[in-house]
Chimera marker file (.cmm) of the C-alpha trace (Angstrom):
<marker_set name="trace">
<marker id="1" x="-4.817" y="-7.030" z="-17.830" r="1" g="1" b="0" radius="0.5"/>
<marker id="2" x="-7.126" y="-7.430" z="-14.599" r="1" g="1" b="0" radius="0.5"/>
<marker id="3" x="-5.557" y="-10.576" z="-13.855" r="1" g="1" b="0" radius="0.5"/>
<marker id="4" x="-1.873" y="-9.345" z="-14.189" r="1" g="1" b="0" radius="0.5"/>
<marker id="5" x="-2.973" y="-6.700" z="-11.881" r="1" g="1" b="0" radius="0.5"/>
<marker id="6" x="-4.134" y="-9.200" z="-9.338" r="1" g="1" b="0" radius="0.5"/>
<marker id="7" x="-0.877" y="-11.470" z="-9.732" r="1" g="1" b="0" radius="0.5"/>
<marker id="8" x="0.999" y="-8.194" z="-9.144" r="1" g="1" b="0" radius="0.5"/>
<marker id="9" x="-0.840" y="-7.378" z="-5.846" r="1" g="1" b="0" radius="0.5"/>
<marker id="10" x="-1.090" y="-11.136" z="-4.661" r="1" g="1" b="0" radius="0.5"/>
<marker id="11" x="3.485" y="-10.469" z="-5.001" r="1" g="1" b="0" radius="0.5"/>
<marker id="12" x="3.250" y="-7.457" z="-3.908" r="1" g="1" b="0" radius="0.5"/>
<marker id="13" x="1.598" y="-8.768" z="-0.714" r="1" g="1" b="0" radius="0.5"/>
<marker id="14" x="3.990" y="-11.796" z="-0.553" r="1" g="1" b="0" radius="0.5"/>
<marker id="15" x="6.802" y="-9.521" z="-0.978" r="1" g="1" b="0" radius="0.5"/>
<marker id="16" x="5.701" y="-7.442" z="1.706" r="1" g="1" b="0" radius="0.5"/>
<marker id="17" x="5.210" y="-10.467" z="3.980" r="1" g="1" b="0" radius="0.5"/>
<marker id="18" x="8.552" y="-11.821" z="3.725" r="1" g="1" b="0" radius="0.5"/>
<marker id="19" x="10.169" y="-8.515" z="4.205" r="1" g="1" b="0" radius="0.5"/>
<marker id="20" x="8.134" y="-7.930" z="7.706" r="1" g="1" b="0" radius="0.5"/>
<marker id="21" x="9.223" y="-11.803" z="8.739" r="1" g="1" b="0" radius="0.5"/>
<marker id="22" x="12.620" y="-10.796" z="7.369" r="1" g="1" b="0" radius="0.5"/>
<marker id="23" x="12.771" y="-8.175" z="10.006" r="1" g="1" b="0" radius="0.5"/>
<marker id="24" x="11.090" y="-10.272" z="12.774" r="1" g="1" b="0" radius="0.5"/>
<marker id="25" x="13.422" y="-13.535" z="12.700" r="1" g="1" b="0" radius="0.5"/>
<marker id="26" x="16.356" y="-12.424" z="9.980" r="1" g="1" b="0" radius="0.5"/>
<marker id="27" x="16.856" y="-15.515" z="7.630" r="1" g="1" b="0" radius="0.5"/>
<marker id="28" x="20.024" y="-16.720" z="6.485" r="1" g="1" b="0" radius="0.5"/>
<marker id="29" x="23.427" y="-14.183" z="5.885" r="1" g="1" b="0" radius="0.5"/>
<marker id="30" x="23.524" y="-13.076" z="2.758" r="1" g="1" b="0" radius="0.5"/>
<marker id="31" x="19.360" y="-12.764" z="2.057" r="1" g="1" b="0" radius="0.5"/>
<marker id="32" x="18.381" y="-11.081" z="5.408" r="1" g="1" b="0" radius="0.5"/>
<marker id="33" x="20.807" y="-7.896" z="4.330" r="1" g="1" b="0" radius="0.5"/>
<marker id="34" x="19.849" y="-8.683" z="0.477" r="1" g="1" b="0" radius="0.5"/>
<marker id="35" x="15.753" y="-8.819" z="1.432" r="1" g="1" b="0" radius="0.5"/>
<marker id="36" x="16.258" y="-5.665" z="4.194" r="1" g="1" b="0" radius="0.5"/>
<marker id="37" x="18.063" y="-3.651" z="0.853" r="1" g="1" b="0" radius="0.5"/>
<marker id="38" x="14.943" y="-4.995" z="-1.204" r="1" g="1" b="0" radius="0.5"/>
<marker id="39" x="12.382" y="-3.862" z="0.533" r="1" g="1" b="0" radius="0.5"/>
<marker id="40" x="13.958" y="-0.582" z="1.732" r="1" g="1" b="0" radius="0.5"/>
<marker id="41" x="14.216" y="0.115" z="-2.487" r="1" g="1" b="0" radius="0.5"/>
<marker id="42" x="10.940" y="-0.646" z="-2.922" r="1" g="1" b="0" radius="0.5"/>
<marker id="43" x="9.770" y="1.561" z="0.066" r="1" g="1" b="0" radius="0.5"/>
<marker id="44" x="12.015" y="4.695" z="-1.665" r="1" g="1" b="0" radius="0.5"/>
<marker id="45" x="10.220" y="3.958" z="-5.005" r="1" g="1" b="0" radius="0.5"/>
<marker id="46" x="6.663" y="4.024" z="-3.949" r="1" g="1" b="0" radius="0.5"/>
<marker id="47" x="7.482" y="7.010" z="-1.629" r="1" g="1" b="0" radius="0.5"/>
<marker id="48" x="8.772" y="8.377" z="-4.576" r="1" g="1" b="0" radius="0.5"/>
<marker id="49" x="5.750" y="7.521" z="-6.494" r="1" g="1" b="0" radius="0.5"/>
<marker id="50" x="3.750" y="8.946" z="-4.114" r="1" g="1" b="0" radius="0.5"/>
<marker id="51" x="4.860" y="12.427" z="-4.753" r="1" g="1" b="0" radius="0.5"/>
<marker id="52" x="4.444" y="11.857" z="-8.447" r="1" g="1" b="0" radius="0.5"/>
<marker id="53" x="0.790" y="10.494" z="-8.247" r="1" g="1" b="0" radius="0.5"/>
<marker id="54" x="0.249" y="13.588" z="-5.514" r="1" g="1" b="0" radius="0.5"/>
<marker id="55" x="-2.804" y="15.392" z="-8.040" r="1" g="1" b="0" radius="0.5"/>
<marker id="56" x="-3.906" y="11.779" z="-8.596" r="1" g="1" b="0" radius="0.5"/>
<marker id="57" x="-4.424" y="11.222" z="-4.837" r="1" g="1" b="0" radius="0.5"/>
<marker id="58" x="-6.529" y="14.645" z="-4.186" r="1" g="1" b="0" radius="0.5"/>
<marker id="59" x="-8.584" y="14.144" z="-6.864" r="1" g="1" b="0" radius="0.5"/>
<marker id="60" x="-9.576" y="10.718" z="-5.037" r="1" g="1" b="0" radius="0.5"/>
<marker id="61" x="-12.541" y="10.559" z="-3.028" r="1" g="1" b="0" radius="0.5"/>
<marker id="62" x="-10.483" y="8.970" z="-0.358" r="1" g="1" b="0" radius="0.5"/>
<marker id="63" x="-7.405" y="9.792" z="-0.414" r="1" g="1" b="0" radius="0.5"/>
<marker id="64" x="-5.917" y="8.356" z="2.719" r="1" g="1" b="0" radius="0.5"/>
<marker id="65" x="-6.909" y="4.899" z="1.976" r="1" g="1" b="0" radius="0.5"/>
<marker id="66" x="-5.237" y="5.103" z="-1.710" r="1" g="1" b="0" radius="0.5"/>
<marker id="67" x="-2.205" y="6.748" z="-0.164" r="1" g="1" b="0" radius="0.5"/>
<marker id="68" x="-1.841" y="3.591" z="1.623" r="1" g="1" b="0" radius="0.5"/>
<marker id="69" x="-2.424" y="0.837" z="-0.543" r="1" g="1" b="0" radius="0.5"/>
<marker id="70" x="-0.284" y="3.110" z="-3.143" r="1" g="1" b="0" radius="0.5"/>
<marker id="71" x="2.670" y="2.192" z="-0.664" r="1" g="1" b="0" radius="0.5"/>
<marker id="72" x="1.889" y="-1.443" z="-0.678" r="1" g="1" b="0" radius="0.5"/>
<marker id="73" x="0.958" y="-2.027" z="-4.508" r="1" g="1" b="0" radius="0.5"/>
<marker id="74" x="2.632" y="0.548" z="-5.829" r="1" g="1" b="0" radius="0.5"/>
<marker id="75" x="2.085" y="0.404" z="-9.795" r="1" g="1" b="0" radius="0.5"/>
<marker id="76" x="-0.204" y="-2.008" z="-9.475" r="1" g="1" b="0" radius="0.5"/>
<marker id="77" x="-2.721" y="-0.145" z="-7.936" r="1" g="1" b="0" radius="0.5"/>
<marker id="78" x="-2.641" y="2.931" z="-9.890" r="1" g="1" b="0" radius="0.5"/>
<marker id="79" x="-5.220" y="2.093" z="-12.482" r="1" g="1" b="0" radius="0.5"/>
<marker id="80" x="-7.765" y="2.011" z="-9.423" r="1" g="1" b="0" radius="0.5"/>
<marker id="81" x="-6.904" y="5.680" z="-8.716" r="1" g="1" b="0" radius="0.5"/>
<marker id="82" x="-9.295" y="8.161" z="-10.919" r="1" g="1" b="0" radius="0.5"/>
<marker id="83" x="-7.511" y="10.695" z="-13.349" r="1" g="1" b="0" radius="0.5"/>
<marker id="84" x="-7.916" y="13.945" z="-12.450" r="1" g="1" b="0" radius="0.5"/>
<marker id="85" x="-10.703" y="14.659" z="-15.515" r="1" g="1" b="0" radius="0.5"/>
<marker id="86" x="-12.811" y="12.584" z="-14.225" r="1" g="1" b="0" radius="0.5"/>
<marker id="87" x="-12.772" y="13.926" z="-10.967" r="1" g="1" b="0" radius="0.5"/>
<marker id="88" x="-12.970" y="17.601" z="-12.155" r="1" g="1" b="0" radius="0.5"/>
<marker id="89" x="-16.085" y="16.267" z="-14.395" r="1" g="1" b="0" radius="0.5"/>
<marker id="90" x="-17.530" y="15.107" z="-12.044" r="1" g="1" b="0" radius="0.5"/>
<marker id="91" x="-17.559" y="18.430" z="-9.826" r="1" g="1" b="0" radius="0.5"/>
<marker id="92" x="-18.285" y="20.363" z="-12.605" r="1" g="1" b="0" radius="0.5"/>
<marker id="93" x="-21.612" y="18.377" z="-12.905" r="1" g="1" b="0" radius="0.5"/>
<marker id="94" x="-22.397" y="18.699" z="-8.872" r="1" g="1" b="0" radius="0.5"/>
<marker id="95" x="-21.600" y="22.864" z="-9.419" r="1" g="1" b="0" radius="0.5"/>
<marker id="96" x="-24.273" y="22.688" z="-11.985" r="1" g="1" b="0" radius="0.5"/>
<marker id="97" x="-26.693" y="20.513" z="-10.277" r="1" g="1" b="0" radius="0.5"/>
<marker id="98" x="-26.527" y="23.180" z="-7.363" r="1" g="1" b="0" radius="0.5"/>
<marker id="99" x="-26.430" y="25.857" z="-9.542" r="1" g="1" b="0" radius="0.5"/>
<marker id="100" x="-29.937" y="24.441" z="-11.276" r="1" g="1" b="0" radius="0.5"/>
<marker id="101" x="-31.239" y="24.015" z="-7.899" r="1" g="1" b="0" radius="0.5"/>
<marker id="102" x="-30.720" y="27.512" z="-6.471" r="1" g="1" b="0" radius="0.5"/>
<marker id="103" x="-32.004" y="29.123" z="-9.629" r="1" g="1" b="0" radius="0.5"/>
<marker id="104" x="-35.199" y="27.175" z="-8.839" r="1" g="1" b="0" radius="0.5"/>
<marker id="105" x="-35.925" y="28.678" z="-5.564" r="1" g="1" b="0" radius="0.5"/>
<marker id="106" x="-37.446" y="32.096" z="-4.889" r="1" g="1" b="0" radius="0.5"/>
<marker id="107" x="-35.018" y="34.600" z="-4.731" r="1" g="1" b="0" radius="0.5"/>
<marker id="108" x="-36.696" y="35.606" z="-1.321" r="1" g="1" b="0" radius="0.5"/>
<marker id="109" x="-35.818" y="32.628" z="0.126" r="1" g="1" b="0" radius="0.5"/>
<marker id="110" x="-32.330" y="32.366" z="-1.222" r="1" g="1" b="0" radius="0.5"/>
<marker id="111" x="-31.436" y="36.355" z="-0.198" r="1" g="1" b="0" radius="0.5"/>
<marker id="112" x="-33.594" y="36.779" z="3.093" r="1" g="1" b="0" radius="0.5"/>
<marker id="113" x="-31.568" y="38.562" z="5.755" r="1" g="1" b="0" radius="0.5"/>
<marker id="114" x="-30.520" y="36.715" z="8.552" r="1" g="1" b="0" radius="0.5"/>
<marker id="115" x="-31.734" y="39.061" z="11.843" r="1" g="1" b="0" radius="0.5"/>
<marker id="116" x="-35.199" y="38.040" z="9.801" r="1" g="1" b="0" radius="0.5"/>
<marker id="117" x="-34.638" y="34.392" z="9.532" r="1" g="1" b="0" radius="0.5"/>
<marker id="118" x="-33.161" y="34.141" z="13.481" r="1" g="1" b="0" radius="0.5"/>
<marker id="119" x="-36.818" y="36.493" z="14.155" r="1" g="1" b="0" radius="0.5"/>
<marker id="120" x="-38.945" y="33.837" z="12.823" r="1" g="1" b="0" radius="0.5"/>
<link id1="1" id2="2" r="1" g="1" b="0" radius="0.2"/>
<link id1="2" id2="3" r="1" g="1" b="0" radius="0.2"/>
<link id1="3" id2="4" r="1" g="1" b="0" radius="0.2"/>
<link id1="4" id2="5" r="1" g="1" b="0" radius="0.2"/>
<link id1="5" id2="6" r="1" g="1" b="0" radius="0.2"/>
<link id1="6" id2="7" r="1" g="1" b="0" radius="0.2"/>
<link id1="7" id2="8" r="1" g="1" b="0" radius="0.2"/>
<link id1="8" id2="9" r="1" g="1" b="0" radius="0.2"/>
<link id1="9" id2="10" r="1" g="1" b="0" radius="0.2"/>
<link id1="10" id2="11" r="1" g="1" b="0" radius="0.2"/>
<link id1="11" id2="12" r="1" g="1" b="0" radius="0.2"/>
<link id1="12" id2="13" r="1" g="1" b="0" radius="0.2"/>
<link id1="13" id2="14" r="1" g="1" b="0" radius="0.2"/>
<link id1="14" id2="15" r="1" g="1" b="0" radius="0.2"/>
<link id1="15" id2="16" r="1" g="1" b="0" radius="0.2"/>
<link id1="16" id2="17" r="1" g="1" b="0" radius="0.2"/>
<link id1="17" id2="18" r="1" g="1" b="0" radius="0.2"/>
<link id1="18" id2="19" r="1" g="1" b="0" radius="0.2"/>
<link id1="19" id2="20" r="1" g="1" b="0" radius="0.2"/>
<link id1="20" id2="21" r="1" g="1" b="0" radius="0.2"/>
<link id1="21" id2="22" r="1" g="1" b="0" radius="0.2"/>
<link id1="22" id2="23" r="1" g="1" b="0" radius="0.2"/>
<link id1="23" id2="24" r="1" g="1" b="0" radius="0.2"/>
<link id1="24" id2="25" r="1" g="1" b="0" radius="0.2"/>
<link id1="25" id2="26" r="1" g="1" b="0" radius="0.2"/>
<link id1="26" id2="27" r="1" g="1" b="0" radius="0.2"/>
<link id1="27" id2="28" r="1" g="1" b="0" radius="0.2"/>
<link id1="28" id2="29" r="1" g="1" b="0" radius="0.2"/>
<link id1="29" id2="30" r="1" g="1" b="0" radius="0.2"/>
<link id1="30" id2="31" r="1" g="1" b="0" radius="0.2"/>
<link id1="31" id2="32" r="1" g="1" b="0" radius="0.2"/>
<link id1="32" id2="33" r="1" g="1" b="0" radius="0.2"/>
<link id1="33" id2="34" r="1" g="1" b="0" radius="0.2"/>
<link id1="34" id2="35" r="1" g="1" b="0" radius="0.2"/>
<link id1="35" id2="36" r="1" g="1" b="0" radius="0.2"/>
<link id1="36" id2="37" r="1" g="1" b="0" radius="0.2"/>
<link id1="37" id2="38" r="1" g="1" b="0" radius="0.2"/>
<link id1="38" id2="39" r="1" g="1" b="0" radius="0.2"/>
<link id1="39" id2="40" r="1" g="1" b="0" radius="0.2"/>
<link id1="40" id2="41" r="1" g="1" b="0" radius="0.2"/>
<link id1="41" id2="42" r="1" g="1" b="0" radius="0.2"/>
<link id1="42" id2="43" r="1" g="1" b="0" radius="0.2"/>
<link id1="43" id2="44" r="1" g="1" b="0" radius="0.2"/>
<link id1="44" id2="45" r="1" g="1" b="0" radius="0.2"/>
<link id1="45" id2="46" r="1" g="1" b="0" radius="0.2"/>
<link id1="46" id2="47" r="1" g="1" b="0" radius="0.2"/>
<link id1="47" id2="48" r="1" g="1" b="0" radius="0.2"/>
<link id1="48" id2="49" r="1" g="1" b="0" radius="0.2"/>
<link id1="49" id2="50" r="1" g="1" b="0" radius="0.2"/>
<link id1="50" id2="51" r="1" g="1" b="0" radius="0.2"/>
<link id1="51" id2="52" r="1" g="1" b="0" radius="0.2"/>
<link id1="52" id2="53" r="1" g="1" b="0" radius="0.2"/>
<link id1="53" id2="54" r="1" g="1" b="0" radius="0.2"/>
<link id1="54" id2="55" r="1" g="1" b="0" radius="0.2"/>
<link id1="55" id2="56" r="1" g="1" b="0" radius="0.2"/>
<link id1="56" id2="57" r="1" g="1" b="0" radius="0.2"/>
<link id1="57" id2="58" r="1" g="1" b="0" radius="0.2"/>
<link id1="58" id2="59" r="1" g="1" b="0" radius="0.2"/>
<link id1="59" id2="60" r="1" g="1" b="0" radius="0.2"/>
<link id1="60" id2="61" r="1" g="1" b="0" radius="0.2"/>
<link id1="61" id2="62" r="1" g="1" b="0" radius="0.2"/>
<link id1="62" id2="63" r="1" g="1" b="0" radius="0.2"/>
<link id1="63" id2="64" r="1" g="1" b="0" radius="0.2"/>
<link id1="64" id2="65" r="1" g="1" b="0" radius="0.2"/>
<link id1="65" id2="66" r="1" g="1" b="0" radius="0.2"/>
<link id1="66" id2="67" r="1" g="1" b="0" radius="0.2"/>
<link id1="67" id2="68" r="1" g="1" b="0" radius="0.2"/>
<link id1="68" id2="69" r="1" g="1" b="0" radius="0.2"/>
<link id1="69" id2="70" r="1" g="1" b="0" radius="0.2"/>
<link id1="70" id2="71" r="1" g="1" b="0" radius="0.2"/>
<link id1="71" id2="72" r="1" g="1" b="0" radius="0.2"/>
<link id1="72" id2="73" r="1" g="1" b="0" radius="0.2"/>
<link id1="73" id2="74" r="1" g="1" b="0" radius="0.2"/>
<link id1="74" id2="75" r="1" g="1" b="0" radius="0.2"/>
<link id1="75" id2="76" r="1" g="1" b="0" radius="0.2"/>
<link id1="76" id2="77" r="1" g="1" b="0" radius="0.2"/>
<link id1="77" id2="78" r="1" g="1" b="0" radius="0.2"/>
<link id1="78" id2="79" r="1" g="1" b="0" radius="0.2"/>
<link id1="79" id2="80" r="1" g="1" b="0" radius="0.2"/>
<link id1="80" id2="81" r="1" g="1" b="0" radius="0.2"/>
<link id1="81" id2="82" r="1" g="1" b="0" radius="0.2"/>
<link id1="82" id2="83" r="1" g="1" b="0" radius="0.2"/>
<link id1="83" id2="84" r="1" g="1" b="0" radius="0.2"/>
<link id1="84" id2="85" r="1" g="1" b="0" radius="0.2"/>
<link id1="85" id2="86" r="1" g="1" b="0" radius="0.2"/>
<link id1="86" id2="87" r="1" g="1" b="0" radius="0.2"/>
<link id1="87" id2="88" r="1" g="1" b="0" radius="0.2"/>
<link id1="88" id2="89" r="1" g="1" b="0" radius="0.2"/>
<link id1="89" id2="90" r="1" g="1" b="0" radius="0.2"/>
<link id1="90" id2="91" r="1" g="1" b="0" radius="0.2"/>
<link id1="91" id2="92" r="1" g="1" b="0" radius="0.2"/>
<link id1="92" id2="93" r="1" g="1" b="0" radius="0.2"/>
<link id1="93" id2="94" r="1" g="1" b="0" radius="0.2"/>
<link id1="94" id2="95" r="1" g="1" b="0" radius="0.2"/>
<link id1="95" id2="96" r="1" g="1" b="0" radius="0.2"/>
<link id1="96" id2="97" r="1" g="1" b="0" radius="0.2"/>
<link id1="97" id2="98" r="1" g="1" b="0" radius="0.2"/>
<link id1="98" id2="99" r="1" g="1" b="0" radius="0.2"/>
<link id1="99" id2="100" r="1" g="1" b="0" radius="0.2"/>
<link id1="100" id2="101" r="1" g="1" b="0" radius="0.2"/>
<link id1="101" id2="102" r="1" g="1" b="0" radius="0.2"/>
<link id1="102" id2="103" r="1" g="1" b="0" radius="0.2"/>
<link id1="103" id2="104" r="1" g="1" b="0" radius="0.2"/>
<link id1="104" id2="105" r="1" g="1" b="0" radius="0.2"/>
<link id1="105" id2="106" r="1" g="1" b="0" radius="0.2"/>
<link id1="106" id2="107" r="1" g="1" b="0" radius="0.2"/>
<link id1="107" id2="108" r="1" g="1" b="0" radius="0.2"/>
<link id1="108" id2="109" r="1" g="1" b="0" radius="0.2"/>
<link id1="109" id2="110" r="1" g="1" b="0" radius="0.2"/>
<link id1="110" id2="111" r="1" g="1" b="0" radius="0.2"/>
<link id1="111" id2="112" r="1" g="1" b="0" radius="0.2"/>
<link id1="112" id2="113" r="1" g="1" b="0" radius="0.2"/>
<link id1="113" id2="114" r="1" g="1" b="0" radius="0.2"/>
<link id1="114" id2="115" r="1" g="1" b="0" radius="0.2"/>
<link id1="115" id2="116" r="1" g="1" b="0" radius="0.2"/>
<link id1="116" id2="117" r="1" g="1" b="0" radius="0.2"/>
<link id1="117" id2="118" r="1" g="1" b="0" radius="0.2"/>
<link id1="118" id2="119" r="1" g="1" b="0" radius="0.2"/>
<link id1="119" id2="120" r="1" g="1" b="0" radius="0.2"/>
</marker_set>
């Protein structure tokens, strides 16, 4: 599966290449309108995917980066993005690991005012 994935992205890429050199010096008649219609599709379908992949993409730890290569790859990057249970997991177990830590401290320190921390 890992090395479909690749071959996807390594088109994806090539695809993506041809369209840009499309647009710098159009090829022949009937592919430079044909490749142009292509790649604005494929633009319109990983837009849309975008917006469907939207709780996906917060749930990601960066989500600006994966918005982009989303738009490039398109399905073929999606099994890099984490699922949302992971994610919530995984701040469920920081809330507790804070949670532990603040019931450790003395609940002077934790409640002291703060005219009497600025005083000392």
């Amino acid at each position: 599966m890992k090395l479909l994935t690749t071959l996807g992205r390594l088109l994806a890429v090539l695809f993506w290449l041809a369209v840009l050199s499309n647009l710098i010096a159009p090829f022949a008649a009937p592919f430079a309108l044909l490749l142009n219609l292509a790649g604005a599709g494929m633009l319109l379908l990983h837009v849309l995917q975008l917006g469907l992949c939207r709780d996906r993409l917060k749930a990601s730890p960066r989500p600006t980066g994966d918005r982009l290569l989303l738009l490039v790859f398109g399905a073929f990057y999606l099994d890099a993005l984490p699922s949302a249970e992971v994610v919530v997991a995984e701040l469920l177990q920081a809330t507790r690991e804070v949670d532990a830590t603040l019931a450790e401290m003395p609940l002077a320190a934790v409640h002291t005012p703060v005219a009497e921390r600025d005083a000392a």
